[in-house]
DRENFI-921976 format. One record per residue: residue in three letters; residue number from 1; x, y, z negated of N, C-alpha, C, CB in turn. Coordinates in steps of 0.001 Angstrom, whole numbers. Atoms other than C-alpha are relative to their C-alpha. Glycine has a CB too. Example, Ala and Ser with C-alpha at 12.3 -4.5 7.8 and 13.67 -1.06 7.14 Angstrom:
BEGIN
R type seq      nu      nv      nw     cau     cav     caw      cu      cv      cw     cbu     cbv     cbw
R  ALA   1     890   -1190       0   12300   -4500   -7800     900    1200       0    -992      27   -1246
R  SER   2    -820   -1190      60   13670   -1060   -7140    -770    1090    -730     414     462    1415
! end
This chain:
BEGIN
R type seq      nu      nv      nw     cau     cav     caw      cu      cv      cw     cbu     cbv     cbw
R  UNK   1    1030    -830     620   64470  -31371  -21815     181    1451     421      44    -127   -1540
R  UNK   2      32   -1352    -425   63215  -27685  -20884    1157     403   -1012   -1540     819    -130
R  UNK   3    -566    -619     810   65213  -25112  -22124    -484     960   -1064     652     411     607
R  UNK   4    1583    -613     950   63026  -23625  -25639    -115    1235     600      62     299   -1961
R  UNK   5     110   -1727    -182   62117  -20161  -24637   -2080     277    -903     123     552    2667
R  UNK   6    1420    -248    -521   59108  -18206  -25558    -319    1483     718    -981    -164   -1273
R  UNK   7     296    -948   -1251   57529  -15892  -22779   -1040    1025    -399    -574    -843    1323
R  UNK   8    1282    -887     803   55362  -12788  -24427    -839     202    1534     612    1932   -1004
R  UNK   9     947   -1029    -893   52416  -11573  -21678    -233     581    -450    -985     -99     570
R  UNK  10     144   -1456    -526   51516   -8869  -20791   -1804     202    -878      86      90    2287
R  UNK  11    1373     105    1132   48163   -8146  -24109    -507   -1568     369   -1561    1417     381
R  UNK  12     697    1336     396   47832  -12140  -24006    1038    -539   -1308     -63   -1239    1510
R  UNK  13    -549     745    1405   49638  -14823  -26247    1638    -272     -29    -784   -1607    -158
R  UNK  14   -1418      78    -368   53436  -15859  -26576    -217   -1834     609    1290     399   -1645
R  UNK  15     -68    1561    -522   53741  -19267  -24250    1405    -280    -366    -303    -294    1761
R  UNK  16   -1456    1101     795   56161  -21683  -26179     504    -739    1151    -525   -1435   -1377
R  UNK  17     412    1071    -442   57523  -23923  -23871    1397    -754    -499    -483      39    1575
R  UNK  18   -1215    1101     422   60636  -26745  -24156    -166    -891   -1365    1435     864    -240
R  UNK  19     712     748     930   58750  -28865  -26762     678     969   -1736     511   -2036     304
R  UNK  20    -375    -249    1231   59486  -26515  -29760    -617      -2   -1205     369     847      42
R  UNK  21     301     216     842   58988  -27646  -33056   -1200    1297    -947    1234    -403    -344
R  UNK  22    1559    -701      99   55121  -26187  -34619     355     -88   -1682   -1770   -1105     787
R  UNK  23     127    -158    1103   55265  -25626  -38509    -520     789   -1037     621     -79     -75
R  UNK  24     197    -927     357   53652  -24328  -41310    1440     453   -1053   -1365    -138    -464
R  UNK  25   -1327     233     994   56345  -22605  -43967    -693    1023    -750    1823     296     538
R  UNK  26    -186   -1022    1347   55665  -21107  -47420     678     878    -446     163    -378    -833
R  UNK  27    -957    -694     355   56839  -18334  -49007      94    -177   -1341     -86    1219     386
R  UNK  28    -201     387    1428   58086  -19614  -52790     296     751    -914     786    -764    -163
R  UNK  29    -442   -1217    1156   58011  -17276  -55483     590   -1017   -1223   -1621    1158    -676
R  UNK  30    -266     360    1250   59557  -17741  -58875   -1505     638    -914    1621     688    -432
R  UNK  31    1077    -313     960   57822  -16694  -62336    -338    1450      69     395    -374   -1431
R  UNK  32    -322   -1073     314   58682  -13501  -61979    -807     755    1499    1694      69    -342
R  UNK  33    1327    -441   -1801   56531  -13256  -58119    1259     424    1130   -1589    2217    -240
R  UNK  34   -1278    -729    -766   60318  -12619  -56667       0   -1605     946    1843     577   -1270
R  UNK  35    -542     687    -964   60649  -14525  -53131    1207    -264     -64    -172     451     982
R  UNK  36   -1523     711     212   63398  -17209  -53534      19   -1218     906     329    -552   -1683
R  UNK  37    -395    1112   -1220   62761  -20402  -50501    -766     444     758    -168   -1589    -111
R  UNK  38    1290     889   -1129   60776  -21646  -48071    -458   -1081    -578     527    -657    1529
R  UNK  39     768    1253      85   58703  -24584  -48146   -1019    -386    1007    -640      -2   -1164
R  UNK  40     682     640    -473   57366  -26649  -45237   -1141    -595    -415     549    -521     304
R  UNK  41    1773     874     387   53839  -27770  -45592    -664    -730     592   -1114     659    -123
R  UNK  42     766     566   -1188   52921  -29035  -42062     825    -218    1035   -1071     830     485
R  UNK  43    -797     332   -1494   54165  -30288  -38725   -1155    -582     742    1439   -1224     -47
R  UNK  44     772    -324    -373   51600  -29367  -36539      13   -1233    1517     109    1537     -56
R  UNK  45     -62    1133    -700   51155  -31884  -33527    -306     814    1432   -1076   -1261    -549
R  UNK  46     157    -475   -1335   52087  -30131  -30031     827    -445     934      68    1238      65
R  UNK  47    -684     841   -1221   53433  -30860  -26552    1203     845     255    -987    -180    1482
R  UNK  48    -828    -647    -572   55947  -29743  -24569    -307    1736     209     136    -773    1166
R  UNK  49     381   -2174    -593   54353  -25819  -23575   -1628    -236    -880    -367     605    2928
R  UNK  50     870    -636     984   51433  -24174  -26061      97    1138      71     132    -274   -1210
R  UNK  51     167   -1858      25   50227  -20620  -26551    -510     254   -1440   -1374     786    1292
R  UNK  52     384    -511    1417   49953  -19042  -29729    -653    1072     340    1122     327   -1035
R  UNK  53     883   -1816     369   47977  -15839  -31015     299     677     140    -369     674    -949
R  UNK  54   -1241   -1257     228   49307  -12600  -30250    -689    1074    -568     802     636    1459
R  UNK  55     705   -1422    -130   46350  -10236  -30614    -787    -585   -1692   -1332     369    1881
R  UNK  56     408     913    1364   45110  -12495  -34205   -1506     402     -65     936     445   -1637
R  UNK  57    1323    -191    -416   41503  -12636  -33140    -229   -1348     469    -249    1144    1047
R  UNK  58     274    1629    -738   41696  -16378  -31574   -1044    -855   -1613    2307   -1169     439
R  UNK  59     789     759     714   39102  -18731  -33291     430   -1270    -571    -956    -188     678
R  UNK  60    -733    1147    -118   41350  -21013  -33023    1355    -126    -590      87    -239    1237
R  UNK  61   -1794    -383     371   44749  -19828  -34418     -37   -1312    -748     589    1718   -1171
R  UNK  62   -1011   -1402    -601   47648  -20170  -34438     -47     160    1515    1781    -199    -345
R  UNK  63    -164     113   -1166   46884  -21217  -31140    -990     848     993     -14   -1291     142
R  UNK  64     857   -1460    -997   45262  -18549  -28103    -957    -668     585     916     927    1398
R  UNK  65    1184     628    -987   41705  -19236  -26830    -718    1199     624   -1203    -988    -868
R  UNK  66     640    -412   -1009   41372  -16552  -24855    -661    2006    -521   -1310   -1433     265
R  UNK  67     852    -851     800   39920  -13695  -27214     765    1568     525      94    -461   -1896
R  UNK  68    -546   -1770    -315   42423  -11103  -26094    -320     899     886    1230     179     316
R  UNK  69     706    -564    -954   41065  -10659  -23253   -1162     534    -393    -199    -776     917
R  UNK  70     901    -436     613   37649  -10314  -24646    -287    1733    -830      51   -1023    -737
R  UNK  71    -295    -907    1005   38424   -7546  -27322    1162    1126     678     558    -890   -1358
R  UNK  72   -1153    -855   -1130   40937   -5832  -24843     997     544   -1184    -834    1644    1151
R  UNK  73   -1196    -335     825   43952   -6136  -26889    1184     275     680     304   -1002    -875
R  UNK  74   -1172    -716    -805   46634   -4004  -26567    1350    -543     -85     155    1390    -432
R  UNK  75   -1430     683     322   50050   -5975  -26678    1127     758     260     241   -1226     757
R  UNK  76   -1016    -660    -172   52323   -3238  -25421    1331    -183    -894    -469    1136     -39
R  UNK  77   -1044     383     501   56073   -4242  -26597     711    1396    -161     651   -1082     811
R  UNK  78    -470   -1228     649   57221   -1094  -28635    1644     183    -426    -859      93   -1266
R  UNK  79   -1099     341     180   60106   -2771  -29546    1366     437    1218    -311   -1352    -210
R  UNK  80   -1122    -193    -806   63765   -1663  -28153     979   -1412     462     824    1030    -826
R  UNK  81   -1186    1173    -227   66354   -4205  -26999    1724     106    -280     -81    -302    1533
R  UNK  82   -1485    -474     581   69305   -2888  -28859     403   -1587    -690    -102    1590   -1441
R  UNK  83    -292    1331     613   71245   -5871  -30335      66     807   -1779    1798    -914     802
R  UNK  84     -76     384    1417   71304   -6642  -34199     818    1330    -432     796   -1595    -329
R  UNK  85    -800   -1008      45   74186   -4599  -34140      53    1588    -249     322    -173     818
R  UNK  86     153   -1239    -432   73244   -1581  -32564   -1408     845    -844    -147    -183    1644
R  UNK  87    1071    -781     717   70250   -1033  -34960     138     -65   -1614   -1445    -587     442
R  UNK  88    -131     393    1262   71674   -1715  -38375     873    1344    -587     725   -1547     -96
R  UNK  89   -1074    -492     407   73361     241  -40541     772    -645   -1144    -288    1160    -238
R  UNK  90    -770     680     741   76123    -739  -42680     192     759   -1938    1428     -12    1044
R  UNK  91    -239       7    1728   76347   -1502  -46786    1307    -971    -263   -1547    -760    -969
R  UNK  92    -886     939     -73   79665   -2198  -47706     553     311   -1614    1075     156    1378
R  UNK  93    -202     503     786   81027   -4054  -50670    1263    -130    -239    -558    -766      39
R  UNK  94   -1788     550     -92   84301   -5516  -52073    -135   -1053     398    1018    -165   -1303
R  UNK  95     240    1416   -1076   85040   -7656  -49232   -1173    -287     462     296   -1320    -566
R  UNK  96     788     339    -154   81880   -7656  -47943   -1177    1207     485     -16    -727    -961
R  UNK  97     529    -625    -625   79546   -6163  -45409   -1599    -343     111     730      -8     983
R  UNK  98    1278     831     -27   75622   -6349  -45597    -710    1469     891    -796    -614   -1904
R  UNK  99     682    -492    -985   73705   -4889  -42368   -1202     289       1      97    -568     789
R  UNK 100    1441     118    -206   70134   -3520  -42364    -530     410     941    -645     438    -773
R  UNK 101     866    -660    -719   68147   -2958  -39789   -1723      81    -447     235    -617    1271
R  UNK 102    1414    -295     698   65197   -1640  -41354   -1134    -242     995    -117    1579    -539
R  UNK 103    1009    -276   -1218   62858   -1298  -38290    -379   -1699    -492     758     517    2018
R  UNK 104      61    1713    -720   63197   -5440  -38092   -1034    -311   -1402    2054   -1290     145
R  UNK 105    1034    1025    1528   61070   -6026  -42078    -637    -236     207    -577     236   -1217
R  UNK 106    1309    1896    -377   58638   -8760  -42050    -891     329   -1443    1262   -2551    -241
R  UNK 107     772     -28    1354   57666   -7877  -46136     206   -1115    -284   -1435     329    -117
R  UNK 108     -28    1661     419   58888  -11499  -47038     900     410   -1178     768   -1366    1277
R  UNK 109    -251    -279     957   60393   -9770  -49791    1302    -835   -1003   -1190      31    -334
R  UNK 110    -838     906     148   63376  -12147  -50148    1061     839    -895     446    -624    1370
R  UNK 111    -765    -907     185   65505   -8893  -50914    -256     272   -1311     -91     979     860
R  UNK 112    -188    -543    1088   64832   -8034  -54102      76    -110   -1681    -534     504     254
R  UNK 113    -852     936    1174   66148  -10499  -56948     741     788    -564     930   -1185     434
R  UNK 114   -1315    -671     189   68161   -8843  -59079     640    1741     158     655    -753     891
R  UNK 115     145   -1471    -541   67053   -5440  -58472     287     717    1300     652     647    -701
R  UNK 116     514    -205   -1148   67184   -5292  -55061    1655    -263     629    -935    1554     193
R  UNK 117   -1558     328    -884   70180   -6511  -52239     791    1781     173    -493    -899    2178
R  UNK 118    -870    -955    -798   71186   -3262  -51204     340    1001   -1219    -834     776    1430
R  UNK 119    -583    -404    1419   71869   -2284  -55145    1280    -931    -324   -1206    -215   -1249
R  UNK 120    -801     930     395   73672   -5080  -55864    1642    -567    1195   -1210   -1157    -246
R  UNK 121    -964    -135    -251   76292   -4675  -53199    1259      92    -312    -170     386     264
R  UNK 122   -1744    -531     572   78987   -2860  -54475     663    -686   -1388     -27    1863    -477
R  UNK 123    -387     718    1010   78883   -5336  -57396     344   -1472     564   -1068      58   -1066
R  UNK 124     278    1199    -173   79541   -8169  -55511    1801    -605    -217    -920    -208    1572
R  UNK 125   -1461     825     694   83632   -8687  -57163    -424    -786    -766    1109     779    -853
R  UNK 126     355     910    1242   81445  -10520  -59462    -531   -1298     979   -1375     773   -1248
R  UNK 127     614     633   -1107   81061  -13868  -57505   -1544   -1132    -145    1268    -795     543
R  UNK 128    1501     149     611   77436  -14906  -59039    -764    1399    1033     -30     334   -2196
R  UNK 129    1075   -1650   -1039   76498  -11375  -57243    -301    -313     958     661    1525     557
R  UNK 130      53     256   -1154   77944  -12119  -54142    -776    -861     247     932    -194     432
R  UNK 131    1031    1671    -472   76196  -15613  -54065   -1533     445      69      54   -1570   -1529
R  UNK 132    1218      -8    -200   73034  -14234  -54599    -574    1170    1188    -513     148   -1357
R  UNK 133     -97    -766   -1011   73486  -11471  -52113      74    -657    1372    1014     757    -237
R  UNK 134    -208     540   -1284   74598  -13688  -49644   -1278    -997     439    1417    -776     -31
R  UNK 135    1294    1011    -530   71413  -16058  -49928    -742     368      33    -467    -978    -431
R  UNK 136     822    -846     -78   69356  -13281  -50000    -225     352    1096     179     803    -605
R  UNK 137    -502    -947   -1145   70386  -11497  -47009    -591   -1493    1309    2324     569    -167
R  UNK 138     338    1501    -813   70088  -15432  -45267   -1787    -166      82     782   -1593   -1113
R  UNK 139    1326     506     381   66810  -15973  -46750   -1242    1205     917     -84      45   -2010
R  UNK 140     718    -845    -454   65453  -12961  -44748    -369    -228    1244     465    1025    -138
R  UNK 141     385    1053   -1150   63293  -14491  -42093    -149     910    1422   -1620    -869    -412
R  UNK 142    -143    -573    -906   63405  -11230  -40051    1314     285     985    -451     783    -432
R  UNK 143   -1255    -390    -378   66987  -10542  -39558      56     963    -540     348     108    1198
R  UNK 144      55   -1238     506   66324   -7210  -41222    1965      19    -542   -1479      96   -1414
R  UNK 145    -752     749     613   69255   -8479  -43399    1205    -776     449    -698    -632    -404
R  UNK 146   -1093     869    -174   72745   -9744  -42337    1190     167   -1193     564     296    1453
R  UNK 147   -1278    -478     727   75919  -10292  -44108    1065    -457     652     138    -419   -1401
R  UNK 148   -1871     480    -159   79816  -10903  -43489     818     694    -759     767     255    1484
R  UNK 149   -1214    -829     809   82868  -10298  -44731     331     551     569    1045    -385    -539
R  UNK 150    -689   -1662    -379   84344   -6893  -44668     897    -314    1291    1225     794   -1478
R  UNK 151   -1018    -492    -813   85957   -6088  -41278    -150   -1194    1209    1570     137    -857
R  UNK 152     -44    1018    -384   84538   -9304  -39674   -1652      55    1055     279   -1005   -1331
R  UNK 153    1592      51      44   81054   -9240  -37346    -403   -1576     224    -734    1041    1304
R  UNK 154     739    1594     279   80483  -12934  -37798    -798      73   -1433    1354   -1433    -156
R  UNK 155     989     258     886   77293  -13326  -39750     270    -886   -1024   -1012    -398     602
R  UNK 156     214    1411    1096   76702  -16028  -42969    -997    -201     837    -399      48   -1871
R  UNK 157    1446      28    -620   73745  -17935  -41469    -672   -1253    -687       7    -160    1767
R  UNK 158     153    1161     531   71864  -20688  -42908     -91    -986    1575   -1409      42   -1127
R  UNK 159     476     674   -1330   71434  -23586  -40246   -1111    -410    -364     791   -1123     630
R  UNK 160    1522     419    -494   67955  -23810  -39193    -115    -990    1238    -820    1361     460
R  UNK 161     827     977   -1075   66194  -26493  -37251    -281    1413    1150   -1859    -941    -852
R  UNK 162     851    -703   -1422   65504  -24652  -33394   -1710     -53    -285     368   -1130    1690
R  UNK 163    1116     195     145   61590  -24410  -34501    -658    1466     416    -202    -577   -1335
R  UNK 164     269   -1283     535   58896  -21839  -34981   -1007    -352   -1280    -674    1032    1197
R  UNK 165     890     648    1591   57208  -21675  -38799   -1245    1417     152    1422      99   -2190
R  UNK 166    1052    -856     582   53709  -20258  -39275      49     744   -1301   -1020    -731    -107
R  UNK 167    -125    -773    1622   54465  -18246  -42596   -1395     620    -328    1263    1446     -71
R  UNK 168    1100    -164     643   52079  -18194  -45184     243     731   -1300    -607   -1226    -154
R  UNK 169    -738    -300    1121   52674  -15823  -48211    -786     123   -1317     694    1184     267
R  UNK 170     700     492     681   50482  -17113  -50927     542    1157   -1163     101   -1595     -75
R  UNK 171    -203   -1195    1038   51885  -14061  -53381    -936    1297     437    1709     491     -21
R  UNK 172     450   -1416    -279   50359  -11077  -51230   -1797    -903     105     949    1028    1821
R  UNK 173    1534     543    -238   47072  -14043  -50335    -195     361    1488   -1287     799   -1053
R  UNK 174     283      28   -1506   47949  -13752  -46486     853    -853     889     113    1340     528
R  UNK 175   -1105     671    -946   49396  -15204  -43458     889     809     503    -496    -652    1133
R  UNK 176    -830    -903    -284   52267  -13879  -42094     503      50    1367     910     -92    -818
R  UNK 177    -625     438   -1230   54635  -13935  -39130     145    -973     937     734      42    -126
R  UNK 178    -964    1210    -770   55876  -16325  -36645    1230     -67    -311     133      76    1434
R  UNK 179   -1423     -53     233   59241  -17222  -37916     931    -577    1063     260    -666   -1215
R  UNK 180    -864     643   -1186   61599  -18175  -34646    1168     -49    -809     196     876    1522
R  UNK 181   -1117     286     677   64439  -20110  -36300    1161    -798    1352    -533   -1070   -1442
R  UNK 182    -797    1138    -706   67647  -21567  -34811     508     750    1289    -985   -1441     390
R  UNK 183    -476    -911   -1195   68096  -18784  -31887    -513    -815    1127    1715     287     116
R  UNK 184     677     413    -786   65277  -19516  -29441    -102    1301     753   -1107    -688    -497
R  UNK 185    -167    -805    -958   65467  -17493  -26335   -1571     541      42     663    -715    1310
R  UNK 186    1559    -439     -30   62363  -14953  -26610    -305    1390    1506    -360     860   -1983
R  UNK 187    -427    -469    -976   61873  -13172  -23269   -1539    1012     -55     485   -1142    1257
R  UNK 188    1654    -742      73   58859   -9954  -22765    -475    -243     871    -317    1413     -73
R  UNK 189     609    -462   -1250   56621   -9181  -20202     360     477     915    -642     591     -52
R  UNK 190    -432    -468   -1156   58336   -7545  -18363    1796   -1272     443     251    2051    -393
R  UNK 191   -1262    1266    -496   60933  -10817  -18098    1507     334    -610     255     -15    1969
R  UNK 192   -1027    -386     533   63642   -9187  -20006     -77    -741   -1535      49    1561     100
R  UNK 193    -533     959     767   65225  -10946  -22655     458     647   -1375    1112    -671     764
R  UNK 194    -675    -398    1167   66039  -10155  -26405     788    -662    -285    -558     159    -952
R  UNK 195   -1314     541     538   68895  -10624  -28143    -335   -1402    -989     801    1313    -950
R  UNK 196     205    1049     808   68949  -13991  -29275     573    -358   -1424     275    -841     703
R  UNK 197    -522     234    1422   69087  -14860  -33004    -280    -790    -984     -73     826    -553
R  UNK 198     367    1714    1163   69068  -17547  -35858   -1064     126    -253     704    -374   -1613
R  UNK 199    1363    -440     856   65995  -15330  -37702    -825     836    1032     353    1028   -1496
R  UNK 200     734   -1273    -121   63300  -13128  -36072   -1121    -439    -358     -45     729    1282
R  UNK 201    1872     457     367   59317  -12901  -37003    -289    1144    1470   -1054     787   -2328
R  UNK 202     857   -1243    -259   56910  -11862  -34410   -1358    -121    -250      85     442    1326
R  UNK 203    1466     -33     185   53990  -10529  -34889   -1371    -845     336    -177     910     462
R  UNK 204     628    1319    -665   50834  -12951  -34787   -1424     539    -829     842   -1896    -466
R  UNK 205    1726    -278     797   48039  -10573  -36724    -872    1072    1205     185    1194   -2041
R  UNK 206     466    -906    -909   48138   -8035  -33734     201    1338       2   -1082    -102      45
R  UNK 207     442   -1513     700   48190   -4872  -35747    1944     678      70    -965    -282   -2324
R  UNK 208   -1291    -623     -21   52506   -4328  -35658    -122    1413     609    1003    -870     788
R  UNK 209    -601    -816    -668   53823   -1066  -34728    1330     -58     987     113     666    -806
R  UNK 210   -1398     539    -974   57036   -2794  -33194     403    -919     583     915     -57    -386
R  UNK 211     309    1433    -851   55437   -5434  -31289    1044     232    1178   -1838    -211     676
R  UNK 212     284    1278     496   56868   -8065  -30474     -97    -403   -1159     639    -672     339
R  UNK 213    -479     673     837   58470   -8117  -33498   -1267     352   -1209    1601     383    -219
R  UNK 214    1284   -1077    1631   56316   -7686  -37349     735     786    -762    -859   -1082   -1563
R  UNK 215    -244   -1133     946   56322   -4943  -39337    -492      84   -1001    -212    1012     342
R  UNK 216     823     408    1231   54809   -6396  -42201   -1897     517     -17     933     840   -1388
R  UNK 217    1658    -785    -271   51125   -4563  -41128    -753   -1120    -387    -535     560    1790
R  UNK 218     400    1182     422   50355   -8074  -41810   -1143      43   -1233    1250    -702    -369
R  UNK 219     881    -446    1132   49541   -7463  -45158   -1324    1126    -315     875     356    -705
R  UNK 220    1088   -1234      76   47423   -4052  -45268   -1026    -475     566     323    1364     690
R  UNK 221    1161     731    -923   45215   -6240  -42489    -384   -1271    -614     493    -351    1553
R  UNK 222     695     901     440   44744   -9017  -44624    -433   -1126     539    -734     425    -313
R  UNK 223     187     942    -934   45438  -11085  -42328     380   -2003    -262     922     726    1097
R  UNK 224     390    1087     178   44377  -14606  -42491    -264   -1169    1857   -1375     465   -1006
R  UNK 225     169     839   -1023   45319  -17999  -40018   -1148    -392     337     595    -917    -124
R  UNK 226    1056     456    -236   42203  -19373  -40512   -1335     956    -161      33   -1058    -721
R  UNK 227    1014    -647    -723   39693  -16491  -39943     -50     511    1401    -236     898    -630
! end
């Protein structure tokens, strides 16, 4: 089997190819409207290579028929290629290190249980804290969000299926990202390669400021799979 990658062009769509898994995924609130899973809804029926939406104008989403051209969408990749690393800054705990790279938020709002992850740090000797810190930080479908223990740069990670999930966030009443799970090799236009990683979202409404990746613009655009 190919090897998964997906290939952004140059203002067209992202071409999937190495048969990677098509899904939709929920975003699960509690009572309280606080993002706490996922939830699969669909398993979409594709081949080996597909093109998704990049410019979110296709008639057809999630998949590209062509429209970008039409509408002369601008896809320019704004985004840097610094690793995880190199764009985070560090929140540190007892025993325990939690990374943000802010630039990377998606708005999936996973973060803020409990009065918010990056409060609840320095409380995490309490190990109810930590636990919910640590599945928090996981649960963040951008990467925005890492954790490890103090003094250590090995991540927590959940294991994900190699897929990509259509995210739908039925709290704000929009669609959301592309979720690339499992560390699928995502390469730009110009053939250069990002840092590969368990979590990233990219953009799939058009409107980001830090295309490839989303910047939650999602929402303010009201953006919807099926219009």
């Amino acid at each position: 089997m190919a090897k998964m990658r997906i290939a952004i062009t140059e203002d067209g769509p992202y071409l999937v190819s190495g048969g990677v898994p098509l899904v939709r995924l929920e975003i699960v609130t509690n009572e309280q409207g606080e993002s706490v899973s996922w939830r699969e809804t669909e398993r979409l029926d594709v081949g080996e290579r597909y093109q998704l939406c990049r410019c979110g104008h296709s008639q057809s989403k999630p998949f590209c028929d062509g429209t970008h051209a039409e509408i002369g969408f601008d896809g320019a990749e704004r985004a840097g290629h610094e690793s995880l690393l190199e764009q985070s800054v560090s929140i540190d705990g007892p025993d325990i290190t939690v990374r943000d790279a802010r630039k990377l938020c998606a708005e999936a709002r996973f973060c803020d249980r409990g009065g918010g992850l990056w409060n609840l740090v320095e409380k995490c000797d309490d190990p109810e804290v930590r636990a919910l810190v640590e599945e928090e930080a996981m649960l963040c479908p951008s990467g925005r969000y890492s954790v490890c223990k103090s003094g250590s740069d090995e991540t927590l990670e959940f294991v994900f299926e190699r897929s990509v999930g259509l995210v739908e966030d039925p709290a704000m009443g929009v669609s959301g990202p592309l979720f690339v799970r499992g560390g699928i090799l995502i390469e730009g236009a110009d053939d250069a390669a990002y840092e590969v990683r368990n979590r990233v979202t990219l953009c799939r409404c058009g409107e980001s400021g830090n295309k490839p990746f989303c910047d939650g613009s999602h929402i303010k655009a009201a953006f919807h799979d099926n219009v």
